[in-house]
Each structure stands twice: as structure tokens, then as C-alpha cells.
N, C-alpha and C positions, 0 to 999 in steps of 0.2 A: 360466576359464569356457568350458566348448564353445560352438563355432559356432551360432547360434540364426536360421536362416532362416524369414522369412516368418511372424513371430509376431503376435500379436492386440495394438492398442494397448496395450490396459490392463495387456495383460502387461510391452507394452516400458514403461509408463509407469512401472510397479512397479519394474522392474529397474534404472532409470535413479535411482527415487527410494530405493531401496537403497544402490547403490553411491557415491551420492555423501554428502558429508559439507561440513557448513557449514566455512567460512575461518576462520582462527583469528581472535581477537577483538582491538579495540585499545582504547585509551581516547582518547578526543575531546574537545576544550571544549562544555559543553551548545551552545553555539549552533552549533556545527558539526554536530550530532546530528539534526538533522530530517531524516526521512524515511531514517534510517537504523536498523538494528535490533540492539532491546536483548539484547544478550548475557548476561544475568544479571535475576534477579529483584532488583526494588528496593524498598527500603523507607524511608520518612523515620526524614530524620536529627534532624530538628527541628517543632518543633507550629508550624500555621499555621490564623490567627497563632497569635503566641507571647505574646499576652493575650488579654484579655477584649475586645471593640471594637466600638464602635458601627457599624451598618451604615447610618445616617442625619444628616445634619447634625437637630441637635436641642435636648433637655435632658434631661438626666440624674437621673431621678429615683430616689426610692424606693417602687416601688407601693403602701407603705403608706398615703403620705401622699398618694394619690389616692384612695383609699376612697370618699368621699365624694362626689367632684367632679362636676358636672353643670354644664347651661347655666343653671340659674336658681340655682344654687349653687355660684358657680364656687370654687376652691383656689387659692390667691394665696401664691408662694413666692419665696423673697429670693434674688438670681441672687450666686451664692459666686465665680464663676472659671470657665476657659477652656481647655478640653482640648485639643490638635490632634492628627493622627495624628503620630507621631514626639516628640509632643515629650514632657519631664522631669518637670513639673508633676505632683504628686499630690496634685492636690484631694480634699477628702472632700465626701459631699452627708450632712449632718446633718441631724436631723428640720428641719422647716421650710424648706428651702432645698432649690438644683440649680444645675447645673455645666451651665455650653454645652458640649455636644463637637458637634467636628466629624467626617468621614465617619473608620474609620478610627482614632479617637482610644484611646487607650485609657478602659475605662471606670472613673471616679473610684470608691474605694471609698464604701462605702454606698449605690451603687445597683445596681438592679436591674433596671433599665428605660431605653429613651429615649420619648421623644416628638417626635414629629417637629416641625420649626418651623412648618410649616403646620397644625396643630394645637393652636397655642399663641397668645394675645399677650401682648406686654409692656407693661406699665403702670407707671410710674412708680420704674421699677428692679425691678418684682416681674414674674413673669411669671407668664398667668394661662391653667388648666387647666380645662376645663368637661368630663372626661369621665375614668374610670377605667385606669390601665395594667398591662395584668398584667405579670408576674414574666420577665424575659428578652425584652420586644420590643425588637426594633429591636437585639438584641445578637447579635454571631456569637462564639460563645464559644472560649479557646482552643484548637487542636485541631481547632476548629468544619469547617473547610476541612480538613485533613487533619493526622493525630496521629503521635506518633513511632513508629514499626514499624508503620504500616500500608505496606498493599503497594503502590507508587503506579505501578510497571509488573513485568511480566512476560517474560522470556526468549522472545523470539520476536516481540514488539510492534513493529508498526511505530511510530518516535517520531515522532507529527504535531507541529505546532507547539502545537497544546494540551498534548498532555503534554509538552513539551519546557517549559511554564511551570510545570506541575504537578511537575516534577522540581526545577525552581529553585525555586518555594515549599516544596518538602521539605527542600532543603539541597543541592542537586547544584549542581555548577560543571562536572565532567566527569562523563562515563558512560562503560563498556564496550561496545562495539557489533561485531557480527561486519562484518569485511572488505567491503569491497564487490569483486565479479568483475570482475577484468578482461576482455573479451574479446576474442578477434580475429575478424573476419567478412574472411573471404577467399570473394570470387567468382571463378569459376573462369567462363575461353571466353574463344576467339578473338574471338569476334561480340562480347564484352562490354564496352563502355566507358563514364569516367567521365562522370558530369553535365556539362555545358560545354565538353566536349571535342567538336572537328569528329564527325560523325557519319556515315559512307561508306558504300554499300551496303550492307543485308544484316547490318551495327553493329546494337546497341540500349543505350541507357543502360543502368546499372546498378540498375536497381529495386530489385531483391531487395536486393541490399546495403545501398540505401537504407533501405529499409523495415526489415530488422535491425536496424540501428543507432539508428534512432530508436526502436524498441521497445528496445532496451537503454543509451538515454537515458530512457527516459520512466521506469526503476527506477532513475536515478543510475547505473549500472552506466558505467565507463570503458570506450571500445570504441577499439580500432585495427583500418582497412581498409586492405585492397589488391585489386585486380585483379591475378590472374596467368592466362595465357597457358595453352594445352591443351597443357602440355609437362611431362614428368614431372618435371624436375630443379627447373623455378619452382615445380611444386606441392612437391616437398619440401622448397624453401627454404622456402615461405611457412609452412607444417606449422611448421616448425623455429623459424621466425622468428616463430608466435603461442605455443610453447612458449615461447621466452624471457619475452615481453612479458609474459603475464597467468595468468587461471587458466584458461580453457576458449576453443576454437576452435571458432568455427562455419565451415561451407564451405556453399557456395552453386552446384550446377552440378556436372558430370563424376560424378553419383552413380548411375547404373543399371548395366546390364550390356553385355558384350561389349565391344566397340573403347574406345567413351571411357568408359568405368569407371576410370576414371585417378585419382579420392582415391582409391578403393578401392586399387589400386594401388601407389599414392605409400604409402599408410599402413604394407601388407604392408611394403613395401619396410625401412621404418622401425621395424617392429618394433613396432607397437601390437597392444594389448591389447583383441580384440574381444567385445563384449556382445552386439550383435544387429547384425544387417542385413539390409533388406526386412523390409515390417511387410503386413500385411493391413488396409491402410489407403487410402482415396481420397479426396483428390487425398496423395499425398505417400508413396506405396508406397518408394520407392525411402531412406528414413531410415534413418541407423544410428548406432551410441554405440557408443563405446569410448576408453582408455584413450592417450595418445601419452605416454611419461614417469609421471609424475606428473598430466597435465592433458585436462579433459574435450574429448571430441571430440564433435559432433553434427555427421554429414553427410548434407547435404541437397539436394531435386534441385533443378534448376536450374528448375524453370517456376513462375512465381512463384504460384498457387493451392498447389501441392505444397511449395515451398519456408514458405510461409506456415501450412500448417496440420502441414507437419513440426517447425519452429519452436516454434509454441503447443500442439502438444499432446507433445511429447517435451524439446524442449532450453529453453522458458522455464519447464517446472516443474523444471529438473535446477539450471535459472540459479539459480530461486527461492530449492531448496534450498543451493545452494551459498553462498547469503548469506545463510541463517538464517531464513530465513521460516516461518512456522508455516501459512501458507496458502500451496500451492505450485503455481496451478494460477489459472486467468482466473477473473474472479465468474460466481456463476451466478443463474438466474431462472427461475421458470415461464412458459411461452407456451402458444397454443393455436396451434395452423396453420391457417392460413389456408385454405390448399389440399394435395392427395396432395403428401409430398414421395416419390418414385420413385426407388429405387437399383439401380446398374448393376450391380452383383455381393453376390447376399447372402450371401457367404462373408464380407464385406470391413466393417469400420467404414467410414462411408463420409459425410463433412461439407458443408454447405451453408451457404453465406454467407447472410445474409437482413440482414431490418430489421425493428426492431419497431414497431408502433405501437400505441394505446392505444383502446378501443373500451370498451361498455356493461358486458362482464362483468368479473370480479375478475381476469381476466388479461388482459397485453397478446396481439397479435395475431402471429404470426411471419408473416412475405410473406417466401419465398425469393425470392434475388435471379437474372436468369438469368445462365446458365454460361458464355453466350459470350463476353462482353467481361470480359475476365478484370481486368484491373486498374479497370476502372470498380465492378466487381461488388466488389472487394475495397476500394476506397473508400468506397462508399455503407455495407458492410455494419457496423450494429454488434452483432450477434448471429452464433452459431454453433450449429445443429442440428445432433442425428447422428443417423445410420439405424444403429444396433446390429447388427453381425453376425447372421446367419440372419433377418434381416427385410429382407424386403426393399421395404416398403412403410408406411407412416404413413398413417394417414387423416386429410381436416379434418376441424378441429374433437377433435383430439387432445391432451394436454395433453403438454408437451415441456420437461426439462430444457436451457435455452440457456444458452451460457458469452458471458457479455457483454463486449465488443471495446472500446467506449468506457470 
């Protein structure tokens, strides 16, 4: 693909969601399956249940032989036997008579109905009805909960833990689920060191790398980090060294121009395969993707609002896809704004951390967060505005597509 300078997000976002292709698929014990995604459409292997079953501790009647029954006329029937869920017993309820089931139980032939025990008293081994029961209460029938060849997920589903029961009441014990990404988040600089380590002049912990990796925890996603040094040959080891490890490299740091342009650099060196680089994008102009081997590259600058919004709107929808997801891309919400949000170049996409809050009308409220205290501003923030290329201005009280951060 030729060199593609200084393109528009949505292009680079297109082309990232192009090129990449989901991890091939394994099979897992259902309980290892949560929050992992379905590789295949599923459909039950067996009816749930797999009888007829009362949905109440009760009696088991025949709604015929309530017809009648009222409080000044009550129905007085002879107690036959004792259903429970699981068990063997196949009671019948004959005219005159009913069968206790419990919750679960299957339901004895001959009836069609339960009645709930609260509903009910027993008198002298007879138990007595004062009111009519139609045909099917209090029964969930086989199937009822889900039938054989119904579809009970879909290819691209995330498995929550509800549908991970709803797959074991079908018949699953394992499932298909595509790969999850491995990936490696290398921070790049001198200045750059780990959490807990001494801190000397002019140092800064490693945020950004932080902040990666817990966003590629928070999707299960395995991550391996390093800090390497502004030196071309550790950036090409660490390059080399996240090709082996997993499926895609993120970098963090050494991505603009001139002197320390140094991924760029390292990568030429290396023979990658380039898609794009520099986007018409603020904070995080300095993004790029492409190919090292086999395995995705998203390079990203080093300041963490641009490291951050290069992240979420280019390399966690490519992550996304890369593990099968069928939504590739942060949720989103309508807001209203609060106040002008004001952008620096309306040539340029150009995003803003904010918060939402909740106020009289049918939308929440968007309050941009300010710009300067850049990691406090990315803490508080759980919403994300964008000022659209060729606008360069949003008015309050606007209605605004927001990509929600929490």
C-alpha cells in the first residue's frame, strides 16, 4: 500500500479496520468462556428443560376438575404422590385426585396445571381448592427456556456470564471462541521510568504504558511491557522481541519527526509494512499502523492526551477486531454541551475529554474537562467529544455523539 501522509481519522480508522483480520479461533471449557467471543453461531443441542416442569412448589392438578371451585364451594381432592425435580416417579393425577410437585419437578401425567401451595389447604389428607386453574399455569413447558436449533449465540457475541449458563442449559460444555491478542506496549525515552523505581531529575514514571495496559486488561487481552531507551538498536530489539511474544505492538513515545523519530526509524530499518502515518488528528497527530512480519503495529506519541486518544480511536478498534468483536470501537451516547467546545485547527478531528452529568432534559450534559492538567483531565474524564474536521466550533446546548470512557 503507498505511503498515506497526514490522513483524516476515519479514513485511518477504515483502513486499520480493513487490514486487520480476527485471530483464528480455539475451543475452551464453557467456564473458561466468559467474556470471551463466540467464533461460531450456536444453536442448542437439547430442549430446556427437557420436560414439562412445574415452575412452583405446589399441586398438580387437572384444570378440569377445578371448574367448579370457589370459596363457598370449595373442590376437595385426594393427595396421589410426590413429584421432586430430578426424581423417577411417574405419578398420574386421575379424575379426583393431585400429585405435590415441587419447584422443577417434572409434571405428572394427567395434569395440566399447578397450584400454588399458598393457594391451597389441606384437610384431612384431601387438599382443598376454592378457585379455578386454567390449562398450563405455573408450568414451564419443554423447550419452554430454550428448544433444540434455536440460536442461543451468535458469531461475534460477547460470552457474559448469562449466556455462558444459557449455553450450558443448551448442551455446551466447550465452545469456539476466537484468540484473544496478545500484546506488547513498549514505551520509548530516556526520561521514561518504571512505577517504584528511584525517580532523578527531569525522570517521569511511565503512565502511558500504564494506562495501556490496563485498557488491554480491562478486554482480557495478555499484555507484555518494557521500557527501552532513545537508542535505535533497543528499539529494534523490543520491535523484534513483541513480534515473537504476541499478536500486535503497541509503542508509546519517539513517534513525530526529525531527530527522535526513532520507531519510525527502527521500523524502516526493519522492513515494515507501512499503512499510514500522521493523521489529521488532535491530541495524537503523530499515529501510525502498519504491518512488522506478520503482526499489527500502532505507533504512538509519546504525550500522554495524544498517546491516549491515538490508542482509542485507531489501535483499540484494530485490537478489537483483531479478537472478533463485532463492535469495534468505545460505546457511544448522546449529550448536549454544556458550553462552546473551540477547536485549534479546523482542518484537523480534533477530541476533548469531558464528564457527563445528568440534568432535566432527555440528555445528559457534556462539561469539557480543561486542557491543562493533562493526566488529571484524563482521570476525571468519562466521555469523549469530537469537533469534526472543517468545524471549527460547536455551540451550547448542541446535541453531540460522545464515545463513553467508563
Amino acid at each position: 500500500m503507498p505511503y498515506r501522509f497526514a490522513i483524516g481519522v476515519y479514513e485511518a480508522l477504515q483502513l486499520v479496520l480493513e487490514a486487520i483480520r480476527p485471530l483464528a479461533s480455539q475451543v475452551t471449557a464453557l467456564a473458561d468462556a466468559v467474556d470471551r467471543i463466540a467464533a461460531d453461531d450456536l444453536r442448542a443441542r437439547v430442549d430446556s428443560p427437557s420436560v414439562d416442569a412445574s415452575l412452583r412448589d405446589g399441586y398438580a392438578v387437572s384444570s378440569r376438575d377445578l371448574v367448579v371451585a370457589e370459596p363457598k364451594s370449595p373442590v376437595r381432592l385426594g393427595l396421589s404422590g410426590l413429584a421432586a425435580a430430578g426424581g423417577t416417579r411417574k405419578d398420574e393425577v386421575v379424575p379426583g385426585s393431585t400429585v405435590r410437585v415441587l419447584t422443577g419437578a417434572r409434571m405428572p401425567g394427567g395434569a395440566d396445571a399447578v397450584v400454588t401451595e399458598e393457594d391451597v389447604s389441606v384437610e384431612d389428607g384431601e387438599v382443598v381448592f376454592t378457585a379455578p386453574s386454567k390449562a398450563g399455569a405455573w408450568i414451564l413447558a419443554r423447550g419452554g427456556e430454550v428448544a433444540v436449533g434455536d440460536r442461543v449465540a451468535q458469531a461475534g457475541d460477547v460470552l457474559s456470564p448469562a449466556r455462558v449458563g444459557l449455553l450450558a442449559g443448551a448442551g455446551y460444555s466447550h465452545v469456539r471462541v476466537i484468540g484473544r491478542p496478545v500484546v506488547t506496549v513498549v514505551a520509548i525515552g530516556d526520561e521514561v521510568v518504571a512505577p517504584g523505581a528511584p525517580l532523578d531529575e527531569g525522570e517521569l514514571y511511565a503512565s502511558n504504558m500504564v494506562s495501556l495496559c490496563a485498557w488491554c486488561h480491562r478486554y482480557g487481552w495478555p499484555v507484555h511491557a518494557a521500557i527501552v531507551r532513545d537508542e535505535p538498536e533497543a528499539i529494534e530489539r523490543a520491535l523484534l522481541e513483541g513480534v515473537k511474544r504476541g499478536d500486535a505492538i503497541i509503542t508509546s513515545g519517539g513517534a513525530w519527526t526529525g531527530d527522535r523519530d526513532l520507531v519510525a526509524g527502527a521500523l524502516e530499518r526493519l522492513g515494515w509494512r507501512q499503512i499510514f502515518r500522521t493523521l489529521r488528528m488532535a491530541p495524537g497527530k503523530g499515529a501510525a499502523f502498519g504491518w512488522l512480519q506478520d503482526k499489527a503495529v500502532f505507533v504512538l506519541p509519546g504525550g500522554p492526551p495524544a498517546a491516549m486518544i491515538g490508542f482509542l480511536q485507531i489501535a483499540l478498534p484494530g485490537l478489537l477486531m483483531l479478537g472478533g468483536c463485532k463492535e469495534t470501537g468505545l460505546p457511544r451516547a448522546e449529550a448536549r454541551l454544556s458550553s462552546d467546545l473551540i477547536g485549534r485547527n479546523r482542518e484537523w478531528t480534533q477530541f476533548v475529554f469531558g464528564r457527563l452529568k445528568a440534568d432535566d432534559s432527555a440528555y445528559p450534559l457534556f462539561d469539557a474537562l480543561p486542557r491543562g492538567n493533562r493526566l488529571v483531565a484524563m482521570a476525571e474524564a468519562d466521555a469523549l467529544a469530537a469537533i469534526p474536521e472543517g468545524v471549527g466550533k460547536l455551540r451550547a446546548g448542541s446535541l453531540v455523539h460522545v464515545q463513553l470512557l467508563s
